[in-house]
C-alpha positions, 0 to 999 in steps of 0.5 A: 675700288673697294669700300671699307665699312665698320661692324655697325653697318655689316651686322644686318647683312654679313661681316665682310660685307658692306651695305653697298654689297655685291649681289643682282640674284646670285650671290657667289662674288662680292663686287667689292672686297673689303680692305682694312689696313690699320695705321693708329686710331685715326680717321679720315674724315675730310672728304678727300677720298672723294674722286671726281669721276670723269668719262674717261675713268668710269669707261675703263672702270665701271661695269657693263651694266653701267656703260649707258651711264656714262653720257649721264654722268652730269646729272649725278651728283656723286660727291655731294651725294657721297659727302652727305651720305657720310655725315649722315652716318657719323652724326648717327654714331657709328664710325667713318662711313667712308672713313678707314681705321688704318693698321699699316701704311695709309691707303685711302681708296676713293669712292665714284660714282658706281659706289652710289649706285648700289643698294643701301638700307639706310635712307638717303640724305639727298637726292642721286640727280642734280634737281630743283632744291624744292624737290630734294625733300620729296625725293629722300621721301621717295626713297623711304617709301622704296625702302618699306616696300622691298622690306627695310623698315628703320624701325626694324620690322620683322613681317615683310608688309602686307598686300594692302600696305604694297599697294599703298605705297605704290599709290604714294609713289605714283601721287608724287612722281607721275606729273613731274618729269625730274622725280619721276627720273630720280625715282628710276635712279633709285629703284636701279640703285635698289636692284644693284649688288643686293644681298637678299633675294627677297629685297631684290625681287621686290625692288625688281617689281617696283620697277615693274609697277613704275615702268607700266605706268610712267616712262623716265626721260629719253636719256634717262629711259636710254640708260634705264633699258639698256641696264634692265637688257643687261639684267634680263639677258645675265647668264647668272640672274636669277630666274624670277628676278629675269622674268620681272627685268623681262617684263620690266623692258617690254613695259618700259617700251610701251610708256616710253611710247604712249607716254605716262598715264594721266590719271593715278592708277586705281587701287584694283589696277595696282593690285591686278598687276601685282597678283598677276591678273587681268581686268576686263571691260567691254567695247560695244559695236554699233549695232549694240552688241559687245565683246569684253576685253582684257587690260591693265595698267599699262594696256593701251587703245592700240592693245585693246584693238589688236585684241578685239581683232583677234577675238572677232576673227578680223584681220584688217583691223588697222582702219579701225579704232575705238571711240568715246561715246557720249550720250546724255540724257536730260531727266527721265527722256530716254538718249536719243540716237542722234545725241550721241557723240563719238570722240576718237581716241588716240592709239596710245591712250591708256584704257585705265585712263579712259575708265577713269575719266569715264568715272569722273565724267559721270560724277560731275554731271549734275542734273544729266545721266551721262552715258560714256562707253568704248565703241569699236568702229572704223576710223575712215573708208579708204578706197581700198576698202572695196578691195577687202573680202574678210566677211567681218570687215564687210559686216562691220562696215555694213553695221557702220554705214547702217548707223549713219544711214538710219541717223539721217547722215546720207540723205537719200530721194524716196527711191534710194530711201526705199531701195535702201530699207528693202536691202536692210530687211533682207539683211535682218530676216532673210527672203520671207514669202509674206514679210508683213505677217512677221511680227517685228513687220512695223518695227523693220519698217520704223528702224530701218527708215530715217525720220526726215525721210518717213515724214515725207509720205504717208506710212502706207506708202512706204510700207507699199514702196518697200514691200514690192521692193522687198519681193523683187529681191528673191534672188539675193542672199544677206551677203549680196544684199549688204554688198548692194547696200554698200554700193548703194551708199558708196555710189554717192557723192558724200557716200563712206563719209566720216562725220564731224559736228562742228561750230561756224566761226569764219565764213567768208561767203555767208551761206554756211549755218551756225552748226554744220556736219562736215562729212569728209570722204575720198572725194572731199569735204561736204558741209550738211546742215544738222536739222533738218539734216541737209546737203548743203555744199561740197568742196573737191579734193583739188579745190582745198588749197590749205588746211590746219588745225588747233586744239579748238579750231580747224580751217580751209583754204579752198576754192568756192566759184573759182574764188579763194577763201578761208573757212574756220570752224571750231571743233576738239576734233580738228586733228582727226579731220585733218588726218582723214584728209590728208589719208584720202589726199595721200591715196589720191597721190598714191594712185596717181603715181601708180597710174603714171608709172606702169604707163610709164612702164608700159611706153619704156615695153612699147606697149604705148607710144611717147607721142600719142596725141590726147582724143577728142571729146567725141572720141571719148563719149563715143568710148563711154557710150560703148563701154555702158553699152558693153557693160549693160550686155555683161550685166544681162549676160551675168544675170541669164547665166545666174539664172540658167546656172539657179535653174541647173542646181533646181534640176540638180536638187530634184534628182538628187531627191529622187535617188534619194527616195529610190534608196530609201526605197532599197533600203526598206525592202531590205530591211524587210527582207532581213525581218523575213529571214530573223522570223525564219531562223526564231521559227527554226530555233522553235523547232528545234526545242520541240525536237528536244523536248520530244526527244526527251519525253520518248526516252522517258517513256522508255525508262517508265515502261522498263521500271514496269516491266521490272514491277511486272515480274516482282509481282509474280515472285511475290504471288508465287511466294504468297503463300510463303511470305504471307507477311509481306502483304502489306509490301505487295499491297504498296508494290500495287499501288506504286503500279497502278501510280506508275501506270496513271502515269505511263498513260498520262506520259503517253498522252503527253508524247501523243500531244508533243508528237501532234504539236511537232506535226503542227509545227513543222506544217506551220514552219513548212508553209512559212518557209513556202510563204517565205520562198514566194516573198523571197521571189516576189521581191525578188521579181520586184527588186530586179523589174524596178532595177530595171526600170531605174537603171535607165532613169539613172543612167539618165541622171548620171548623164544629166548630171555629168552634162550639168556639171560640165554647164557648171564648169563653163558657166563657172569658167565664163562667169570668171571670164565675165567676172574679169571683163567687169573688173576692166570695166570696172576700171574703165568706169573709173577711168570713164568718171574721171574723164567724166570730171575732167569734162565737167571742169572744162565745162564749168571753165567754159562756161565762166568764161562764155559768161564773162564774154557776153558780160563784155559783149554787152558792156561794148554794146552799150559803149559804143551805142553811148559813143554812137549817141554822143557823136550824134549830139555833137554833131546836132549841136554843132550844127545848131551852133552854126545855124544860130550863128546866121539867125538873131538871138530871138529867133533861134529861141522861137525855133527852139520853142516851136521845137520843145512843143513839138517835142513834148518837153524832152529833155534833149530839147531842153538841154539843146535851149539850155547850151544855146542861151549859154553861149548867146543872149536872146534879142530884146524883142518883148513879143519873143521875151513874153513867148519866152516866159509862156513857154518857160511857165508852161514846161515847169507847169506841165513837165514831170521830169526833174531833169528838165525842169533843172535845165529850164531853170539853168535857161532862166538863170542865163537869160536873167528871166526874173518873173518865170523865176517866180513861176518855176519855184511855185512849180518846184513846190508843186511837183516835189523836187528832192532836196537835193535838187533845191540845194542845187538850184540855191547854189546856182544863184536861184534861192536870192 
């Protein structure tokens, strides 16, 4: 495949090669060779050197670099692309693009898909993919922005563009490609095209790093980026690359497989991000901790959340960080109120979110708010507390879990009675300040006491109280270290039912019960989900793991389906952080299932070694309490067995310390004496040396004596020759008269050296009397000392020797103290286990109860139920039988006597109303004689009950009477007694009905 292009087109590269030219950092072979065989002066221009690719021909033909090309062969267009690309040159006017001036016979050479993908300095007409017709416009766009970038400028610009200029076109780029998927693809396509076969080494580095700057902020497609990758790993791994550009396709891969991951940013990069990334550079920002302190972190354009944790991991020393995340908190504060610790609102982040983003949202968020600072800063803290947790010794693991639960704690979040609550602050004081003989004379003493309290819990007594409660609390806890005191507050706070919680404000949309407030805080931990009204924060109800059938959620909305008294129902509630929710429960659920699984395998293995047999019946509950009183009882006994050993082995290391100091201060004593033995001998040697020097100077003023007394003795005998020759030299006189005077100065001085020999000679006597008695003096401190040093060695070798059996006897208690505390150690983690085990027994033995005890109240419901059943059945087989026999009685009696009975009977009775049901069924089913004396008694009798009668059933019974007998004046008596008594309306629509009201 060769490409044939006229000299207008060779002039800005070279003149035998073509603008689609061979080069990707080293320039020795041309990919493609020009051929030019002339046949006239004709051109072909219909378009027929265009071959339609197939994957079979671009397999056997195209480079490796494009093997992953091939699948996406489709999404080209090649001969629209082509064909345009050719008119556009030849309305330029310059002669057949893709046209060959022929010297000989034709050859027409035919131009695929790999021709289109090499770089180019003219602009595009078209776009490379097959897109929406309304992108087409924005795509040769972005292919004009390329060009200006790496340097081609159309208008033959002769400076490469500045910094700024870079930076902006990076932004247009990302303005028009980072929210639709099809040019961001077309964008990568072009780039590629860019990086292929380019002549200049500058144009190429620089195409090299726009792809770079795309691929940390934005990923292509998946079949795209499967292309993309596969093209940038053969160009990072070429033998013959050059090195600048292999650092940069390099860094290019590893930021494809990082957007590819976290997907594209969602806010446009800012000006100092693209700059940062270009000049090489890293940003910084800070995460804070809870307890308000801060480390600053490292980013840039394409660091995710999941990058800045393992980061601030490695900057605090922790090693189990993959429980811990970074969330958005908010806090807004209204006017001039200072934020409030309990509005915050910690939102939390999804591991491949860009920290870019983040920042930027922060931004926007705080220009919008309107009337209302709005504080928004990153916070590291832990996602959720697993029971694995308890398992994890690395010290800041334990301290940020301690910082954490601390947090919730003070925020009301665990509510706690005023034992715990005091418990709980006298552990957080040690924390903060140590064991203080007097804490309340510290100065932060009031402040402790106020940040280490929950309000809601500080109102409940009197703050001398508190203060009282906590301080003894405080002093009983002179024993433990700041790490045994945050362990204890941990365990404190695990002990708990809703203890290691995570919190979730939340809205109440359904509930199917009725119980639940209109906000709630759902707390959600190993044991389930507990619901806690905000204010005042209160517990208020919890669902167990086991009981929470089904849940899910939205983007708004999270639901459970659980069980509530043995009853199913659903609960909706609307929160954004329904996706965390579900995840922390199915994390502790699946944990669960975890652990179960283990527990139900090594038994299984444990029976398959026989250590446990296939038939083993499960214990009573007798058995098992019995087991659970032992095991407290065993565990009561290892706690005081630890605490005597912890403080026999305190009271050792006490003993220990004292004698260490007493060797101590026995040293210090050695090692005074023989500094002043060493100051005695240095005084000893200076008065040596002054002796010395005395000597000499001695020495030296004899022998100067002797040499005056010589010269004298030479002067004595000139002046007799000059004496005996006086009378000769009678002119040298004067010279005599000078001899005389130079003796008697000679002898002046004699005298005077004379009497400085007696003094030096007196000094030395002096000085050697001095050097004797301090050598005496010396040689009796010498003894004395050593008298002294050899009766206190002897008085110390036995208090030594005693030590050092002390000691070794000591360190032999360490070790077995050391060797039983393991021991111990080991039979409190079984017990240990064995609690847990003795809790779940414990559980178990309470859903048993809870079901026995439903079903015992359901049993009595029913006892109940069929004692009164049968007492009504009792009852109506009782009346049948009266009226049975009543029946039969009026049978063998006369109408009007039976009711003369009945009449006799209701007087006695007092108006019942079964005597008056008893008259009413009798003067239905048989008339009354026509005796008037029985008919006035009758209607007395009538009158009297309605009178006097305050039940309304009887009085409707004596009415029914009155209807059946056709009684018409008791008619009149027994309305005026429903008036009088009131009877309800319903019962007078009643009696109208029956025929009364007419």
């Amino acid at each position: 495949m060769t490409i044939d292009v006229q000299s207008s087109m060779a002039q800005s590269v070279r003149a035998t090669r073509s603008s689609f030219s061979s080069s990707n950092g080293n320039e020795e072979t041309p990919l493609h060779n020009p051929v030019s065989i002339s046949n006239g002066d004709e051109y072909d221009s219909d378009g027929s050197n265009f071959a339609p690719p197939t994957p079979t021909t671009l397999s056997m033909a195209i480079p490796a670099e494009l093997a992953g090309a091939i699948p996406l062969i489709d999404r080209f267009q090649v001969e629209g692309f082509l064909r345009m690309m050719q008119k556009q040159i030849q309305s330029a006017g310059k002669r057949g693009f893709f046209s060959k001036k022929s010297l000989g016979t034709q050859v027409r050479e035919k131009f695929t898909f790999e021709d289109m993908l090499c770089f180019q300095k003219d602009p595009i007409p078209t776009s490379l993919l097959k897109i929406n017709s309304d992108l087409v416009n924005r795509a040769t766009k972005l292919f004009q922005i390329i060009l200006k970038y790496i340097g081609v400028d159309p208008s033959d610009r002769v400076t490469p563009p500045s910094l700024d200029e870079r930076i902006e076109f990076v932004g247009k780029l990302y303005k028009q490609t980072l929210k639709r998927a099809e040019l961001r693809d077309e964008l990568f396509a072009q780039i590629s095209k860019q990086t292929r076969n380019n002549p200049d080494r500058q144009y190429l580095i620089k195409a090299w790093e726009l792809m770079y700057l795309c691929a940390s902020s934005m990923p292509p497609s998946k079949d795209m980026g499967g292309y993309l990758s596969e093209y940038v790993h053969n160009v990072a791994q070429g033998v013959n690359t050059d090195s600048e550009v292999q650092i940069l396709a390099l860094n290019t891969l590893n930021a494809l497989k990082r957007s590819v991951k976290a997907g594209p940013r969602h806010m446009i990069p800012g000006r100092e991000e693209i700059e940062a990334l270009l000049t090489g550079r890293k940003l910084t920002t800070i995460v804070f901790f809870l307890d308000e302190t801060f480390e600053e972190i490292t980013y840039d354009m394409a660091t995710t959340v999941s990058d800045a944790v393992e980061e601030l991991a490695g900057i605090i020393k922790l090693s189990a960080y993959s429980s811990f995340t970074l969330f958005e908190c908010r806090k807004v504060v209204t006017g001039s109120k200072s934020p409030d610790l309990g509005s915050e609102e910690y939102i939390g982040l999804d591991d491949n979110k860009y920290i870019g983003d983040l920042l930027a949202e922060f931004k926007a968020a705080k220009d919008r708010s309107k009337g209302e600072i709005l504080h928004c800063k990153l916070t590291f803290k832990k996602k959720l507390f697993r029971e694995s947790d308890e398992a994890v010794t690395d010290p800041m693991f334990v301290q940020l879990s301690y910082v954490q639960l601390q947090h919730d704690y003070v925020l009301g979040n665990y509510p706690v009675g005023r034992d715990d609550a005091a418990q709980l602050s006298a552990l957080q004081i040690l924390v903060e300040i140590g064991f203080v003989g007097s804490p309340e004379s510290c100065t932060d003493w009031t402040s402790l006491l106020e940040r280490f309290l929950p309000r809601q819990v500080a109102i409940t007594r009197a703050k001398r109280d508190w203060e009282l409660d906590i301080l003894s609390r405080y002093r009983s806890m002179e024993h433990l270290t700041k790490d045994d005191a945050r362990q204890q507050f941990l365990r404190v706070l695990r002990t708990l039912p809703y203890g290691n919680s995570v919190f979730f404000s939340v809205r109440k949309i359904d509930d199917p019960i009725g119980l639940l407030p209109g906000r709630i805080v759902l707390g959600i931990n190993k044991r389930g989900v507990h619901f806690f009204r905000p204010v005042p924060k209160e517990y208020l109800h919890s669902a167990e793991l086991r009981d929470i059938m089904q849940f899910g959620s939205s983007n708004t909305a999270v639901f459970f389906k659980m069980r509530v008294a043995g009853v199913l129902h659903i609960f909706q509630f609307e929160t954004k952080q329904g996706e965390e929710i579900c995840v922390a429960l199915q994390t502790h659920i699946n944990d669960v299932m975890l652990r179960r699984y283990s527990k139900a395998r090594s038994a299984t293995s444990g029976s398959m070694n026989g250590d446990h047999s296939n038939n083993v019946k499960p214990p009573s509950m007798e058995v098992f309490e019995k087991r659970v009183q032992d095991l407290s009882k065993t565990v009561e006994e290892s706690q005081k067995n630890a605490n005597r050993l912890s403080e026999e082995l305190h009271e050792k290391e006490k003993q220990e310390i004292k004698m260490q100091e007493e060797l101590e201060s026995l040293k210090d004593a050695l090692r005074t004496g023989k500094q002043k033995l060493a100051e005695v001998a240095s005084d000893r040697d200076r008065l040596k040396l002054l002796c010395h020097e005395k000597d000499t100077d001695l020495q030296a003023a004899l022998m100067e004596k002797k040499s005056i007394e010589v010269r004298l003795a030479k002067l004595g005998n000139q002046a007799l020759e000059s004496n005996a020759k006086k009378d000769l030299v009678g002119t040298n006189s004067q010279a005599l008269r000078k001899l005389q005077d130079e003796l008697k100065i000679c002898n002046e001085q004699l005298h005077a050296e004379q009497e400085n020999v007696k003094k030096l000679l007196n000094e030395k006597i002096i000085l050697e009397q001095r050097v004797f008695k301090l050598e005496k003096k010396k040689a009796e401190e010498m003894e004395i000392l050593e008298k002294n040093f050899e009766q206190e060695r002897k008085a110390l070798r036995l208090p030594m020797f005693e030590i050092e059996r002390k000691l070794e006897e000591t360190t032999q208690d360490l070790a077995t103290v050391q060797s039983t505390l393991a021991t111990r150690n080991t039979d409190l983690a079984v017990l240990q286990n064995n609690l847990k085990e003795l809790e779940e027994l414990r559980e178990m033995k309470e859903d048993r109860d809870r079901k026995n005890e439903q079903t015992a109240a359901i049993l009595k419901m029913q006892g109940a139920q069929l004692a009164e059943l049968e007492a009504l059945y009792k009852e109506e087989q009782t009346l049948r039988k009266r009226y049975f026999n009543t029946i039969e009685v009026s049978s063998c009696y006369p109408g009007g006597r039976i009711f003369e009975m009945m009449q006799k009977q209701i007087q006695s009775a007092g108006n019942t109303y079964k005597a008056w049901e008893l008259m009413y069924l009798c003067a239905s089913s048989m008339p009354p004689s026509k005796d008037m004396g029985v008919f006035i008694r009758l209607q007395h009798t009538m009158y009297w009950a309605l009178s006097s009668w305050k039940g309304h059933a009887a009085q409707l019974s004596a009415l029914q009477i009155l209807v059946e007998i056709g009684l018409l004046v008791a008619l009149n008596h027994a309305l005026i007694g429903l008036l009088f008594l009131n009877v309800p309306p319903r019962q007078v629509a009643i009696t109208r009905q029956s025929g009364i009201g007419s």
